[in-house]
Legacy VTK file of the C-alpha trace (Angstrom):
# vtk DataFile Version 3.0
C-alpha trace
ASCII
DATASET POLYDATA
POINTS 171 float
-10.020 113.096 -90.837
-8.292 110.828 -93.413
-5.920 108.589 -92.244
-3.849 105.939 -94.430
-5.498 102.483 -94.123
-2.410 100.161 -95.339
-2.336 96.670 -95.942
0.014 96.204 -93.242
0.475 96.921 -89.640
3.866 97.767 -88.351
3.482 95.247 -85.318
1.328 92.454 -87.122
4.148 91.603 -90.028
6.166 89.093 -91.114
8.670 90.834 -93.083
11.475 89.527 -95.478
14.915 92.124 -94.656
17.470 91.474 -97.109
20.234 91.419 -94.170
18.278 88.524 -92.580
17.784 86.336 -95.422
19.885 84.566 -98.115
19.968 85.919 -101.724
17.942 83.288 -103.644
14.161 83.519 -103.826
13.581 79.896 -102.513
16.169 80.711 -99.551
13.599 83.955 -98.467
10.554 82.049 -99.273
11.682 79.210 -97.082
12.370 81.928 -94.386
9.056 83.331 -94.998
7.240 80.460 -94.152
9.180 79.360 -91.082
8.395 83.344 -89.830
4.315 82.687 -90.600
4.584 78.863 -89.037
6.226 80.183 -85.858
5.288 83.812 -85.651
1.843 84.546 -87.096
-1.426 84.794 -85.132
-3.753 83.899 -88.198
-1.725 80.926 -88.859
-1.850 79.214 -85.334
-5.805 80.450 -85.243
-6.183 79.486 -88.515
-4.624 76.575 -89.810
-5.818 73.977 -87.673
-7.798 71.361 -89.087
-5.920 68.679 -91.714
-7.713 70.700 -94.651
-6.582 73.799 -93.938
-2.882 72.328 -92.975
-3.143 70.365 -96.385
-4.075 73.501 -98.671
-1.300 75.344 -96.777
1.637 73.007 -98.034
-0.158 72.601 -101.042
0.092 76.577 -101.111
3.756 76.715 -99.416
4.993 73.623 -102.217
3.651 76.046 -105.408
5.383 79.267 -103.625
8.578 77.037 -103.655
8.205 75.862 -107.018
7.667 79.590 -108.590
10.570 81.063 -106.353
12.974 78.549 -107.851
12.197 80.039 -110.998
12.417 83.726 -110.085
14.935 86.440 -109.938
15.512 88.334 -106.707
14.091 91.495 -108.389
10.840 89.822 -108.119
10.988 87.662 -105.113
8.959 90.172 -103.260
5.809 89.457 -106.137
6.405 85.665 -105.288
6.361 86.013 -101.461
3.120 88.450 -101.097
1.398 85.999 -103.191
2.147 83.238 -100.397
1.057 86.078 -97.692
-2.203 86.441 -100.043
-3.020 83.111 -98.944
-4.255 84.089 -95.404
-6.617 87.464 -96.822
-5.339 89.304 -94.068
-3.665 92.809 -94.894
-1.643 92.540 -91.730
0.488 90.320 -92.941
3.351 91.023 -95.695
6.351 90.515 -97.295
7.967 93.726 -97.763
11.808 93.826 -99.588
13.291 97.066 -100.770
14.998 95.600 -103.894
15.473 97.940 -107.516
11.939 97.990 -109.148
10.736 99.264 -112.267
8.599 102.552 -111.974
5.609 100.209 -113.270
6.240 97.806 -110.415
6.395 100.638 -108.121
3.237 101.675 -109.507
1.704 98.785 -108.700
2.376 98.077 -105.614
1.541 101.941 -104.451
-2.085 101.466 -106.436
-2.351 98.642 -103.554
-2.476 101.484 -100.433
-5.727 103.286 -100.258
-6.742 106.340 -97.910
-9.604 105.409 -96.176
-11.554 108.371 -94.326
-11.946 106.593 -90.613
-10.884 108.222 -87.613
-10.353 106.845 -84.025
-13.620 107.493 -83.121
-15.529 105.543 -86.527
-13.103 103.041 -85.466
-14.442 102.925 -81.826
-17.824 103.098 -82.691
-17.409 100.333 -85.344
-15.675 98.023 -82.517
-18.654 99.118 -80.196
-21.307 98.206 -82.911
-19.972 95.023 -83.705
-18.353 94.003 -80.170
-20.328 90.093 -80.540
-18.980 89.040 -83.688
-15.036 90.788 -84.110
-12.658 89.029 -84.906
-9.271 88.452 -82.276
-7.923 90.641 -84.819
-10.238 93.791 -84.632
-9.426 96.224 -82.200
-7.202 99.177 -81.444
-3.503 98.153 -81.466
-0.553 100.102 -80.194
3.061 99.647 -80.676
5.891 99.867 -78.996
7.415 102.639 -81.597
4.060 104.685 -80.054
1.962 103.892 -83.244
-1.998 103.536 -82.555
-3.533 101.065 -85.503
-7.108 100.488 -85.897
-7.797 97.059 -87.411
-11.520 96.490 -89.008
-12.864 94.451 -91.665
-12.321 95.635 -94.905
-15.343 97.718 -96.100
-15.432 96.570 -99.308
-16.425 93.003 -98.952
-14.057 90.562 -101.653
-11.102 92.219 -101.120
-9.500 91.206 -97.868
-10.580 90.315 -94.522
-9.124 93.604 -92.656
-7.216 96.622 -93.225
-5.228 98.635 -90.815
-6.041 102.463 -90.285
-3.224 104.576 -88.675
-4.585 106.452 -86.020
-0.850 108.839 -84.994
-0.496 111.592 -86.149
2.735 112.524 -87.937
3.070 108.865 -89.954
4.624 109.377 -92.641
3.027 108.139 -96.470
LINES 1 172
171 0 1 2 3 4 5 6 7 8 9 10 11 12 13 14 15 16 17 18 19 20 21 22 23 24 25 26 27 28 29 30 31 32 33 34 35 36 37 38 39 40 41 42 43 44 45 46 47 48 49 50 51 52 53 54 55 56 57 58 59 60 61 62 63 64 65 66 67 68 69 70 71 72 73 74 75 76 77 78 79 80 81 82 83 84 85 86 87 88 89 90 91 92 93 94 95 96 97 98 99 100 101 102 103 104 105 106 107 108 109 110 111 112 113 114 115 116 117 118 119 120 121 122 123 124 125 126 127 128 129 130 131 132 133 134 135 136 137 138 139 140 141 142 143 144 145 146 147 148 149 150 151 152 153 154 155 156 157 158 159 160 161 162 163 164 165 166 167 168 169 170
């Protein structure tokens, strides 16, 4: 069975909601970060040693600099290239603001059905059980969503994607 393996999971986000966050680009990158710093796994796991903090600002000070410079129609470009950082398709910026139908195709090209069901997903996990990542598993939500999370299977792209395992979610 195909199910849609998205580059997000509903219950692994960070998400930028207009009604949350001030107009300007810097004011939702700024918000952005503080949501990663204080709410995201990978960050805390990942972001420990004074390199990795280092190329983080260094990362956070160009977002900053690029979102001064950028309209609110394409804020959403600017903050998934700070979530990029991390090459983890669980985490994401997602905005709902007026795009052109190129943007739109764009970021649609970016979701990919991926033919895995629950039970390629549990074998994978089984398979692999010695070397997953805190990531990997099967994740449910409180919305009653069931999410695989795996390692990408095409090696460059990301880290992980996120397979939908419910029936009835919508495209």
């Amino acid at each position: 069975m195909r199910r849609l393996a998205l580059l997000v999971s509903l219950f692994l986000t960070v998400s930028l909601l207009a009604e949350d966050l001030p107009c300007d680009c810097q004011g939702r990158v700024a918000a952005l970060v503080s949501r990663i710093e204080a709410n995201y796994v990978s960050y805390a796991l990942g972001v420990k040693t004074a390199a990795k903090k280092a190329a983080w600002r260094k990362h956070v000070a160009a977002a900053r600099a690029k979102a001064a410079k950028t309209s609110e129609d394409e804020c959403v470009f600017t903050a998934r290239e700070l979530t990029d950082w991390f090459h983890d398709g669980h985490l994401f910026a997602l905005e709902a603001p007026d795009v052109t139908p190129e943007q739109a195709a764009k970021l649609a090209a970016e979701a990919e059905v991926i033919p895995k069901s629950e039970s390629d997903i549990r074998a994978y996990l089984n398979a692999n059980a010695r070397k997953l990542d805190p990531l990997e598993g099967l994740w449910y939500s409180n919305e009653g969503y069931r999410v695989g999370i795996i390692r990408d299977p095409k090696p460059g792209r990301r880290d992980f994607v996120a397979v939908f395992l419910t029936e009835g979610v919508k495209d």
